[in-house]
C-alpha positions in Angstrom: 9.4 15.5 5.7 9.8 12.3 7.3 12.4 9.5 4.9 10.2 6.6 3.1 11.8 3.6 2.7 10.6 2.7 -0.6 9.7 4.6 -3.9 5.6 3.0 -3.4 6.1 4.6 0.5 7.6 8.0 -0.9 5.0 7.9 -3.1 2.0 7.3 -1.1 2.9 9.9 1.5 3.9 12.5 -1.1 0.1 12.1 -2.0 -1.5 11.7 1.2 0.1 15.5 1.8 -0.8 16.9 -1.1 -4.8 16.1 -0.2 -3.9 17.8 3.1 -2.6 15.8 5.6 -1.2 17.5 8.3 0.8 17.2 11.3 -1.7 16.3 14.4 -3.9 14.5 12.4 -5.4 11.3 13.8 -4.8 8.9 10.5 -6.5 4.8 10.3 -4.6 2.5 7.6 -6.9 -0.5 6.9 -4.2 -3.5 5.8 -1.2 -2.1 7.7 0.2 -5.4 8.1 3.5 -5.5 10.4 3.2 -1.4 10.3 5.9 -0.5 8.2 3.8 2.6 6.4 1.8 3.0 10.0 5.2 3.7 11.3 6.0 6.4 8.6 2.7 8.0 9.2 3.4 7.8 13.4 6.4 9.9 12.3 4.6 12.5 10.2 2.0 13.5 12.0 4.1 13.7 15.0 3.6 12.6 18.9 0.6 15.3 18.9 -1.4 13.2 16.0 -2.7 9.4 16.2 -2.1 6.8 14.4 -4.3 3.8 14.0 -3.7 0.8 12.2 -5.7 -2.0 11.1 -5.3 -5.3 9.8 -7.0 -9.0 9.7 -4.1 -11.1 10.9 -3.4 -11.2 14.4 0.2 -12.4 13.7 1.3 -9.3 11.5 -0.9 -7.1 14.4 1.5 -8.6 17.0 4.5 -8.0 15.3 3.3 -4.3 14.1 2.8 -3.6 17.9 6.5 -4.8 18.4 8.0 -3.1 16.2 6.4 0.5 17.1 7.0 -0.3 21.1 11.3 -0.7 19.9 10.8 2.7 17.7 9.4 5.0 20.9 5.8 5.6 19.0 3.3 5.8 21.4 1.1 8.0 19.2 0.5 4.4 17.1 -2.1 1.6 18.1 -2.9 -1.3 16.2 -5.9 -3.7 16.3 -7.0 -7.0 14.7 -10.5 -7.1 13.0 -12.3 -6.9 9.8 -11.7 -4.3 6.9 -15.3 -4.2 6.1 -16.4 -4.3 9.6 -14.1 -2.6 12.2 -14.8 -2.0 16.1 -13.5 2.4 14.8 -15.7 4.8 16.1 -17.8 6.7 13.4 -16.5 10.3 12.0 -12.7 9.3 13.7 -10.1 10.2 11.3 -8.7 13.2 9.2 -7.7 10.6 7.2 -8.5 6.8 6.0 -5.8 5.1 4.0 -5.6 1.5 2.2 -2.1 0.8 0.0 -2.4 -2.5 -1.8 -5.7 -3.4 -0.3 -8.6 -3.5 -3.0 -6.4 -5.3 -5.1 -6.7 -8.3 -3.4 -10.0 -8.7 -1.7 -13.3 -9.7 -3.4 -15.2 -6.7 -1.6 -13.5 -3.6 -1.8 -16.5 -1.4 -2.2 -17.6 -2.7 1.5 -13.8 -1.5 2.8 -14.1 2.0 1.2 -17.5 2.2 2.4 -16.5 1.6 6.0 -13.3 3.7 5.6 -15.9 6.6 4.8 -17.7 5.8 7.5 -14.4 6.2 9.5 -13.4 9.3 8.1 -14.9 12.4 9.8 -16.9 14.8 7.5 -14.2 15.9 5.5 -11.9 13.8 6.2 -9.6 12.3 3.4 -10.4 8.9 2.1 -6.9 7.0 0.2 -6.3 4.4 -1.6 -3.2 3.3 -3.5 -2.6 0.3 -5.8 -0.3 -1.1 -8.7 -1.6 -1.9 -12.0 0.4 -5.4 -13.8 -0.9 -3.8 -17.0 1.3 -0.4 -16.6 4.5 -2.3 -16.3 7.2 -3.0 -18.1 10.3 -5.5 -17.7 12.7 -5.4 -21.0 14.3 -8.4 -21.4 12.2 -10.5 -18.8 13.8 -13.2 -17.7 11.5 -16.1 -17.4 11.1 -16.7 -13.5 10.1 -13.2 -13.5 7.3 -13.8 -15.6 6.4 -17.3 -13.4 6.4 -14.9 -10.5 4.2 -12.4 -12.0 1.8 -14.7 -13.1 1.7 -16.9 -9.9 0.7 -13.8 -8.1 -1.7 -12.8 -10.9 -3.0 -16.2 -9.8 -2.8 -15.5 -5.7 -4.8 -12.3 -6.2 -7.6 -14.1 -9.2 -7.8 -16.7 -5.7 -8.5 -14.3 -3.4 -10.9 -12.2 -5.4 -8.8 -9.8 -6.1 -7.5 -8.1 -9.3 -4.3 -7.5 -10.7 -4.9 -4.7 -12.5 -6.4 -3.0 -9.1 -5.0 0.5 -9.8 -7.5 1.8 -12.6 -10.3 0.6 -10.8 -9.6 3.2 -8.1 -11.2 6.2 -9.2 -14.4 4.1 -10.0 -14.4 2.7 -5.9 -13.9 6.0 -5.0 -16.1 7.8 -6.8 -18.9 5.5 -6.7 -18.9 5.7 -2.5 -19.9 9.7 -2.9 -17.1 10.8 -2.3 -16.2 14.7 -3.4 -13.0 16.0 -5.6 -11.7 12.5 -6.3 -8.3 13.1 -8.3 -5.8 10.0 -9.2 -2.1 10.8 -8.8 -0.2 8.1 -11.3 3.6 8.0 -10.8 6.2 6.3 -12.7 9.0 5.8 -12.3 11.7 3.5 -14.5 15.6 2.6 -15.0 16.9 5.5 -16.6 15.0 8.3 -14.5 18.3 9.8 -13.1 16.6 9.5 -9.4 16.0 5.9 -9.9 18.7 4.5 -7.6 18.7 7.7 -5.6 15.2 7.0 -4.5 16.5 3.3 -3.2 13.9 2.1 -5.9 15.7 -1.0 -6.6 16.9 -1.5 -3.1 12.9 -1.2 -2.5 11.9 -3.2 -4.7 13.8 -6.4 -4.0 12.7 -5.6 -0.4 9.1 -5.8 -1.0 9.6 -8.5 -3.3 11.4 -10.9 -0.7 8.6 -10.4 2.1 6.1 -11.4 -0.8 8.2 -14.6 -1.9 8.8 -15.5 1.7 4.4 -15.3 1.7 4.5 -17.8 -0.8 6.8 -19.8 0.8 4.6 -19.5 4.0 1.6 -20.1 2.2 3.4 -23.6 0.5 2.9 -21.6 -2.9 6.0 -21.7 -3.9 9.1 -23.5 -2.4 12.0 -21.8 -1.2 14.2 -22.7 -4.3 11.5 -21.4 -6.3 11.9 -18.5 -4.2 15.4 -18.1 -5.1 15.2 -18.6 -8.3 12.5 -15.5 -8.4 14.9 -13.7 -6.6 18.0 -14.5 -8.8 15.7 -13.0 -11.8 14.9 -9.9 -10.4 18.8 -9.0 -9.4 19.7 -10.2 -13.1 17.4 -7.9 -14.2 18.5 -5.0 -12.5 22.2 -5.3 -12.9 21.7 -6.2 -16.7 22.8 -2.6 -18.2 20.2 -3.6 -21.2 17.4 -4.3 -19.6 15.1 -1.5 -19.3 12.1 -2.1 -15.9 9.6 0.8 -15.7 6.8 0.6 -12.4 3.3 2.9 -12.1 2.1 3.6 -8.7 -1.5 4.9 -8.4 -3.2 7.0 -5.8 -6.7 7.7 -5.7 -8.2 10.3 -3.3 -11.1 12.1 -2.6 -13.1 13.7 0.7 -15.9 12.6 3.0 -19.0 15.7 2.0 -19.1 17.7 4.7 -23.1 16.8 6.4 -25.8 19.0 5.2 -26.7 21.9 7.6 
């Protein structure tokens, strides 16, 4: 098994094989951003798989296509276009996968739809997500809950939800597809693999290339942004405190076509 980076990551692909991806299988991730899961995947399924990754900005596709051209992956191609309307040939992938997507777009039924229509008959169809409303952050310092709510906020803008994870099932379920299970993980600060699994490392990863979006998008300004940060390491070096995070994955397959 390939090493994730994060606990979400470990997660996600832990999933992804359980549903049955292999090695050699041609896998498409709608939202891949700069790549970072892409990349993970490109490892998995090995230089005799493909794959693809997706994603609407043509500033994280260019740096995505850097960063897999310094790693040696020539199994993994990018390209820039819509989520609900991609250039993908029809019945492509073993798999379709979107981590952190439907949260925060006002359409995702049209992106699963069009990840089915991706998928070949079947094929896996994935999607993970958080859920605000499963965590937990004991004491929480106050910039951490001005952070939390301004990205409550930035996903309520863009049409999103931030309670995308229980809707998952639903999005899944309601594009036909068969077998749809939800995988919920948890995993919290006295879990004797919680800084074995680099969760907190992780964490304040992910959190800093959020803060910097706010930043970017003038959302918040870059004291803010340390002050955010500032909370989250008091939180975690506070022996007190007491942070527990839920991951969902929601999967289900493509019906094979009728004879």
């Amino acid at each position: 098994m390939v090493t994730a980076n994060t606990w979400a990551q470990q997660v996600d692909l832990r999933v992804l094989v359980e549903a049955g991806l292999g090695r050699r299988a041609t896998v498409v991730e709608w939202g891949c951003g700069v790549g970072e899961f892409a990349r993970l995947l490109s490892r998995f399924v090995g230089p005799e798989g493909r794959v693809i990754g997706v994603d609407t900005s043509a500033f994280a596709i260019t740096r995505a296509r850097e960063l897999a051209s310094q790693e040696g992956l020539e199994n993994l191609t990018f390209e820039v276009g819509s989520l609900c309307r991609s250039r993908l040939a029809p019945d492509l992938a073993h798999a379709c996968v979107a981590r952190q997507v439907l949260g925060r777009i006002d359409a995702p039924e049209e992106v699963v739809k069009e990840m089915v229509r991706v998928a070949s008959p079947g094929g896996i169809v994935a999607v993970a997500d958080d859920d605000e409303g499963l965590a937990v952050y004991d004491p929480e310092p106050h910039a951490l809950a001005e952070l939390r709510a301004l990205l409550a906020r930035r996903r309520l803008a863009m049409g999103g939800s931030k309670a995308a994870g229980r809707s998952l099932f639903r999005l899944l379920f309601g594009a036909g597809l068969e077998g749809v299970r939800v995988v919920v993980s948890t995993a919290n600060s006295t879990d004797p693999e919680w800084s074995q699994t680099r969760d907190p490392a992780g964490w304040l990863a992910e959190l800093s290339k959020v803060v910097r979006d706010l930043v970017d998008e003038n959302a918040a300004t870059p004291e803010e942004a340390a002050r955010y940060g500032r909370a989250v390491q008091e939180l975690l070096k506070n022996p007190q405190s007491f942070v527990c995070v839920s991951r969902l994955v929601a999967y289900g397959r493509r019906p094979l076509r009728c004879a």
